[in-house]
C-alpha positions as CSV (number, residue, x, y, z in Angstrom):
1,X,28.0,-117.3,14.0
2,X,26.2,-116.8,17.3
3,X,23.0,-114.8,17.4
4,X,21.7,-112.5,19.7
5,X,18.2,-111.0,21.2
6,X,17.4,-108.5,19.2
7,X,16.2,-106.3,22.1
8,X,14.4,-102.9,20.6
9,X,15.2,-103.9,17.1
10,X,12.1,-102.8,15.0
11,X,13.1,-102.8,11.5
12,X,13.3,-107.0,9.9
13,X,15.8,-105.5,7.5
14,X,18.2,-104.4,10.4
15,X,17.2,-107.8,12.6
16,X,18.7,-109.6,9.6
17,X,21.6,-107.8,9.1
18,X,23.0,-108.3,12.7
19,X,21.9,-111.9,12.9
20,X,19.5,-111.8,15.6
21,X,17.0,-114.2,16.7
22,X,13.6,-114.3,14.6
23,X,10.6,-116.3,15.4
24,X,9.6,-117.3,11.9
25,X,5.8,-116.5,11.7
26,X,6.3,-115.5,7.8
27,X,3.9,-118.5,6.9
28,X,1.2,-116.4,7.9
29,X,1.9,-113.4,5.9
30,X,0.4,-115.0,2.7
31,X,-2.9,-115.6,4.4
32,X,-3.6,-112.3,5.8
33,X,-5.1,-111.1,2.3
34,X,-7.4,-113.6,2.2
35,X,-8.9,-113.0,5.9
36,X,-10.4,-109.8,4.8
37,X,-9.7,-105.9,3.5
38,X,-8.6,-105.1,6.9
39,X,-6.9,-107.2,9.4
40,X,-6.6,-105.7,13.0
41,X,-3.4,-107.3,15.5
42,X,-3.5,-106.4,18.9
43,X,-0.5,-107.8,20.9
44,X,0.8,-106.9,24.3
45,X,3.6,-104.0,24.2
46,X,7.1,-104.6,23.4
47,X,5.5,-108.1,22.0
48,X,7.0,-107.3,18.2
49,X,4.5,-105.7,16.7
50,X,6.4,-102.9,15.0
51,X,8.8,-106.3,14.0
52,X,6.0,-107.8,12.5
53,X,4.7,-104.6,10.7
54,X,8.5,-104.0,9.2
55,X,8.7,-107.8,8.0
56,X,5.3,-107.7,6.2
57,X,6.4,-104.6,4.3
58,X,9.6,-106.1,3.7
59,X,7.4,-109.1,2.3
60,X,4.7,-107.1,0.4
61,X,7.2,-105.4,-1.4
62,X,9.0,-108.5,-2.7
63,X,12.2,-108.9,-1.3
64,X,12.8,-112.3,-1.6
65,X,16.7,-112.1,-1.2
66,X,15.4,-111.6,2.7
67,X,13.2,-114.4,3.2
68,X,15.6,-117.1,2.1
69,X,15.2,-120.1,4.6
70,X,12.2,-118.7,6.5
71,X,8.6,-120.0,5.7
72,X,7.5,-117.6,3.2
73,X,10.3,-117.7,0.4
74,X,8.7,-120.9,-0.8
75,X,5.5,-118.6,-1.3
76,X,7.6,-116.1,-3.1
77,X,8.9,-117.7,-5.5
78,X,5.7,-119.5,-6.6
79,X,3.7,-117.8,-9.3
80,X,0.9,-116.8,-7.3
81,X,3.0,-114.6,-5.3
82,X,2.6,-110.6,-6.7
83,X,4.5,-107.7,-4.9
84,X,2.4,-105.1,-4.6
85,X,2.6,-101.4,-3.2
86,X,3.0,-101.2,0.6
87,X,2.2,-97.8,2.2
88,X,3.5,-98.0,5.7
89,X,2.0,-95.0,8.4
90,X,4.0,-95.3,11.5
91,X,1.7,-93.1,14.1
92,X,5.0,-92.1,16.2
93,X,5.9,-89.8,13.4
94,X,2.9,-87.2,14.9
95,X,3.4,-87.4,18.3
96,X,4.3,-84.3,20.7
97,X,2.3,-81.9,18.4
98,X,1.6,-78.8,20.2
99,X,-0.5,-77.2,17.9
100,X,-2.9,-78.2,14.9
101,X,-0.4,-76.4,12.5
102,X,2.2,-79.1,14.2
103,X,0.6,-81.7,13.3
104,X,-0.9,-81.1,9.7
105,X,2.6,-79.7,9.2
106,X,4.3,-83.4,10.3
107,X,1.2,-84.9,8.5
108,X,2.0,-83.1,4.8
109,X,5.8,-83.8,5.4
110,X,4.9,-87.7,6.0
111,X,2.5,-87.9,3.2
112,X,4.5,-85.9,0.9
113,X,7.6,-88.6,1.3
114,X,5.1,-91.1,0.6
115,X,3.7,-89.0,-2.4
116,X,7.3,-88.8,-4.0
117,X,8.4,-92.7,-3.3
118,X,5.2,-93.7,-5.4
119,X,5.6,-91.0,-8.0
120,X,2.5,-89.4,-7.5
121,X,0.9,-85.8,-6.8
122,X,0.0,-85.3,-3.6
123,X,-3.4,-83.2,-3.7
124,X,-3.3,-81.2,-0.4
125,X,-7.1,-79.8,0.8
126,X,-6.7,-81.3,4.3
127,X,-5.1,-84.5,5.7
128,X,-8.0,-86.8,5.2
129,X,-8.7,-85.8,2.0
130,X,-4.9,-85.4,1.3
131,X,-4.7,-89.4,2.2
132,X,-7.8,-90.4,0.6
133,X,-6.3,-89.0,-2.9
134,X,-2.9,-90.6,-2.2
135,X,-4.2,-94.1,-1.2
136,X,-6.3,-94.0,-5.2
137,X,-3.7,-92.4,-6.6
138,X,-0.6,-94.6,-6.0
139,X,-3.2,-97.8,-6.4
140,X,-4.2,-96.7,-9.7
141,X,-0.6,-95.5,-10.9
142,X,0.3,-99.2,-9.9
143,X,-2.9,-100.9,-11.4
144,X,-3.5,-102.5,-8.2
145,X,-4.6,-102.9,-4.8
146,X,-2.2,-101.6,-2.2
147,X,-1.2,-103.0,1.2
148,X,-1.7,-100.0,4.0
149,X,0.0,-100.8,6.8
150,X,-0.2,-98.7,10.2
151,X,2.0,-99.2,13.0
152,X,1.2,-97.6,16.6
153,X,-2.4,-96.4,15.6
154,X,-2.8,-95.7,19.4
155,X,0.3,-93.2,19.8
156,X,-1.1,-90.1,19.3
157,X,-3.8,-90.3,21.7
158,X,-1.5,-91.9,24.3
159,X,1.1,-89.4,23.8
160,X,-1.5,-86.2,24.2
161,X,-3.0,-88.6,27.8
162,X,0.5,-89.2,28.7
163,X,2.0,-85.6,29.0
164,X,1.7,-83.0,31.3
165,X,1.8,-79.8,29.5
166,X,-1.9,-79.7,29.8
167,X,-2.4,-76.3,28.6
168,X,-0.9,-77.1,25.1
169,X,-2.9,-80.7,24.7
170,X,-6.2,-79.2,25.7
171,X,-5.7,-76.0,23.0
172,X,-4.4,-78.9,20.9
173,X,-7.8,-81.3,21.5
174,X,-9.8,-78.5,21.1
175,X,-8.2,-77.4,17.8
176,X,-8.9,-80.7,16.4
177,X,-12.6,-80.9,18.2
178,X,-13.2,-77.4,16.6
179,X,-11.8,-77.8,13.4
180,X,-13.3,-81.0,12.4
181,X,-10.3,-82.8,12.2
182,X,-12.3,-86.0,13.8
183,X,-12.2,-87.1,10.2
184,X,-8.3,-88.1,10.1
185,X,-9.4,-91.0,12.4
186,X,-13.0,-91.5,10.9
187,X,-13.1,-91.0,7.0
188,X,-15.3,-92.9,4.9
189,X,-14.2,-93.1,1.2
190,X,-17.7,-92.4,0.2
191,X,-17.8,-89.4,1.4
């Protein structure tokens, strides 16, 4: 069978289904743990990031039937190799919010999805705290450390720069600004 480019194909699951062509940099994926809490990737755009983010939740969550013949299935079937809870934030899901109710409102809706996938409460007082409470909450009902994973961290911010409908972003920005909403970005734990 002949594969193809897999031109805008995002999801690993989907770029396996229809054959396309992967570059097999799954060996990696059991070394990132070990670089530190929080690994950082910056690629160039439309350089398969979102790919990338998609094949290590694919990974993290232990589906081995998709790894067969790529680098990391000898990884996951060893015994050292422990699936573990993967939380995946894709930052596209809030863009073109034209008001703070928007965007808390796409925010709870998001977090909510994640709340019910893990089994868990979701304790709503704002969206940092909100997240803060899911991210212990879903670690502790799996007796664990969780992988977070966030895709497109930038897309909010570019979306509000790119448009033109100034009069809603600025009433949006100063919503946030007034509101103290800074935290979604900047929330320490200890806090």
């Amino acid at each position: 069978m002949e594969q193809e480019l897999p031109a805008g194909i995002q999801d690993f699951d989907e770029l396996l289904a229809k054959n396309g062509i992967y570059v097999d940099k799954t060996k990696y994926f059991p070394m990132l743990p070990k670089k530190g809490s929080v690994v950082f990737c910056a690629r160039p755009r439309r350089f398969g990031k979102s790919l990338t983010v998609s094949a290590l939740e694919t990974f993290y969550s232990g589906k081995q039937e998709l790894f067969k013949g790529l680098a990391a299935e000898e990884f996951m079937n060893s015994p050292e190799f422990n699936p573990k809870p993967v939380i995946r934030l894709d930052m596209n899901e809030f863009n073109n919010s034209k008001s703070l109710e928007v965007l808390e409102g796409k925010i709870r809706k998001y977090l909510t999805g994640i709340a019910k996938q893990y089994k868990v409460t979701l304790q709503w007082d704002d969206a940092a705290g909100a997240f803060s409470n899911l991210l212990k909450d879903v670690s502790q009902a799996a007796s664990q450390n969780i992988i977070l994973l966030i895709d497109e961290y930038d897309s909010p911010v570019l979306s509000l720069i790119q448009r033109r409908e100034l009069t809603y972003d600025e009433r949006l920005v100063d919503d946030i600004r007034e509101a103290g909403h800074t935290k979604l970005l900047f929330h320490d734990q200890n806090q």
